[in-house]
C-alpha positions in Angstrom: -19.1 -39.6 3.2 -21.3 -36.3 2.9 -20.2 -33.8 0.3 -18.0 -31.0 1.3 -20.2 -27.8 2.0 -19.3 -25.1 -0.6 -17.5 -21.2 0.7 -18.0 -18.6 -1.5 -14.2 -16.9 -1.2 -13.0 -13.7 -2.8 -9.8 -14.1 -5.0 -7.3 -11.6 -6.3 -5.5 -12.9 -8.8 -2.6 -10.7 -10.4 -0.7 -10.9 -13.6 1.6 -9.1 -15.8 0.7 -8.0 -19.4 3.3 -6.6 -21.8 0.8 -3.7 -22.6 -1.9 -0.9 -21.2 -5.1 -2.6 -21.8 -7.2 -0.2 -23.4 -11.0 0.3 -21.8 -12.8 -2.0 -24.6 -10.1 -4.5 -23.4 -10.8 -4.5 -19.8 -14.7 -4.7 -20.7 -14.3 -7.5 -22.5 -12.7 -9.1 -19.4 -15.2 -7.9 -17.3 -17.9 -9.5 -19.9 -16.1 -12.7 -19.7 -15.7 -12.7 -15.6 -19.6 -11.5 -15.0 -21.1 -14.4 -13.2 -18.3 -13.7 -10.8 -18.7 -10.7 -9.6 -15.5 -9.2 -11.3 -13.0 -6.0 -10.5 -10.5 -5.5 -12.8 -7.9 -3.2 -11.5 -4.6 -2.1 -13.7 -2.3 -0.8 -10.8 0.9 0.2 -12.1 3.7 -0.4 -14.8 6.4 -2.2 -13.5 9.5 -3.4 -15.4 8.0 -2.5 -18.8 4.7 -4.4 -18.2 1.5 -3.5 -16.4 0.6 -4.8 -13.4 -3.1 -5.7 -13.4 -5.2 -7.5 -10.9 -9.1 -9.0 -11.1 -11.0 -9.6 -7.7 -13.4 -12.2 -8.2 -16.5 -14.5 -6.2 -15.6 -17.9 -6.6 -17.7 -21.1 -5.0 -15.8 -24.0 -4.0 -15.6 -26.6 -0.8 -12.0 -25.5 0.0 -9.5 -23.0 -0.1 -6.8 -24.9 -2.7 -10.0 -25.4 -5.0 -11.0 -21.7 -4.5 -7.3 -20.7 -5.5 -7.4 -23.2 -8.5 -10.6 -22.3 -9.7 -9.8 -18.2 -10.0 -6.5 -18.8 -11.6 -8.4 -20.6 -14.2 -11.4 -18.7 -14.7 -8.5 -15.4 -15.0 -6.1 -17.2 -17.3 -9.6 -18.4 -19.4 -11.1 -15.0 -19.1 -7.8 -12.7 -20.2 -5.8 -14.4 -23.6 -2.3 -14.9 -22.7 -2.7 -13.9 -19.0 -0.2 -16.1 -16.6 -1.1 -15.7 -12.6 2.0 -14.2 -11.0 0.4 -13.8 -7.6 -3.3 -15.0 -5.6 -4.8 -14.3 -2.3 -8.2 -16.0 -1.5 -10.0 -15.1 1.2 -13.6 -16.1 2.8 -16.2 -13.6 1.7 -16.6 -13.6 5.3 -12.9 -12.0 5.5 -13.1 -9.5 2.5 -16.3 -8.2 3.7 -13.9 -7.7 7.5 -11.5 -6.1 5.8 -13.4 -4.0 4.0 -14.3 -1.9 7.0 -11.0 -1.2 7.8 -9.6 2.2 7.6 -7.3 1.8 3.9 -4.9 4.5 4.5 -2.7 4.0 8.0 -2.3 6.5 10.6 -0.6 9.7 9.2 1.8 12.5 10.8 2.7 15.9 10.3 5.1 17.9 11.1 3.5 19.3 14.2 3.0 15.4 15.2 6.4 14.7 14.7 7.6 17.6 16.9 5.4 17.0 19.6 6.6 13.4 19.4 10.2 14.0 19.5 9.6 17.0 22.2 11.8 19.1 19.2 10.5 22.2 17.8 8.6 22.2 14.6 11.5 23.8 12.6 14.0 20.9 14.3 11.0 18.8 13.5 11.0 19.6 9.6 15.2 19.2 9.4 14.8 15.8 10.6 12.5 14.6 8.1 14.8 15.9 5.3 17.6 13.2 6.3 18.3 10.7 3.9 17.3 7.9 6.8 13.9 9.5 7.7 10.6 7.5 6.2 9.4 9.0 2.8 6.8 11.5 2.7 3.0 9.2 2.3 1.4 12.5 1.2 1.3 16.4 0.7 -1.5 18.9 1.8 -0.9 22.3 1.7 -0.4 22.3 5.3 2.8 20.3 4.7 3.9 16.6 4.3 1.8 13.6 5.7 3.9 10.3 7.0 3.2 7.2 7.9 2.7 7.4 12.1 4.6 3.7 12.2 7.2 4.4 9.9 8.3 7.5 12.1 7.9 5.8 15.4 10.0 2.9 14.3 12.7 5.6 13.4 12.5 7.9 16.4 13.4 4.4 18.5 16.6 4.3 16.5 17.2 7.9 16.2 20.3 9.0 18.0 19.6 12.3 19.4 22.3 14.6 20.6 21.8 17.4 23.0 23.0 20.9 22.6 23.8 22.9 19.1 26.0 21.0 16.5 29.8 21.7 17.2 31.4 24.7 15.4 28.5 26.8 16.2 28.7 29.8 19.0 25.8 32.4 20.1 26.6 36.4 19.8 24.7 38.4 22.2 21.9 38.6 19.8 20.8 35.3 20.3 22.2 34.5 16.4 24.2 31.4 15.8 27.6 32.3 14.5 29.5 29.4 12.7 33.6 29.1 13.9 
């Protein structure tokens, strides 16, 4: 039987620590991880720990020795580190995904209005209800959102023609509540 052909994979590996690592920390890591191309990444506190994360080059003839091998080389690498998450992919694949666009379509107001076929003022009440997707950004031309998020909503929304009830016109054009 020939010997299995070795991949090189890229492997996140993720794990919680119960403090910020300072900069002299993550080096060390880093130090430690060096044949392998490391990134280590501390993403966000969650729960009282930090979230961190090391993207790493691994060699290996399959994809369940790729995943065992960056686990270990982490848990070696970072004292008291325990893998809470991995995702191994060819370098092939990273490399793909790499030259994606990171950040998804985004929306403003003016989007949403033309969307809709609302005014840009009807446009902007809408996305202050509660159900509305969250604002993915702010510019100081107004709030970003994600294009898919408000899609998926407008496909649910419930519109209903005409003025809301209780509301009358004088002849100046100016809503007058009942």
């Amino acid at each position: 039987m020939a010997p299995l052909k070795t991949v090189t994979w890229t492997a996140r590996v993720e794990w919680r620590t119960g403090y910020e690592p300072g900069q002299a920390t993550v080096d060390g890591w880093v130090d430690r991880l060096v044949d392998h191309s490391p990134m280590i990444a501390h993403e966000h506190r969650l729960e009282g720990s930090w979230r961190m994360s090391a993207t790493l080059s691994v060699e290996a003839p399959s994809l369940r020795q790729a995943v065992q091998s960056a686990v270990r080389l982490v848990e070696d690498a970072v004292a008291n580190a325990h893998a809470d998450g991995v995702e191994v992919v060819t370098k092939a694949e990273y490399t793909r995904r790499l030259a994606e666009p990171q950040i998804p379509p985004l929306v403003g107001l003016s989007d949403i209005a033309a969307k809709l076929e609302v005014s840009r003022q009807r446009a902007s009440q809408l996305a202050e209800r509660a159900d509305f997707p969250p604002v993915a950004a702010r510019t100081a031309a107004g709030p970003l959102f994600i294009e898919a998020q408000v899609d998926t909503w407008a496909a649910t929304w419930e519109r209903k023609p005409g003025r809301p009830a209780g509301h009358d016109r004088t002849d100046h054009g100016q809503a007058v509540a009942q």
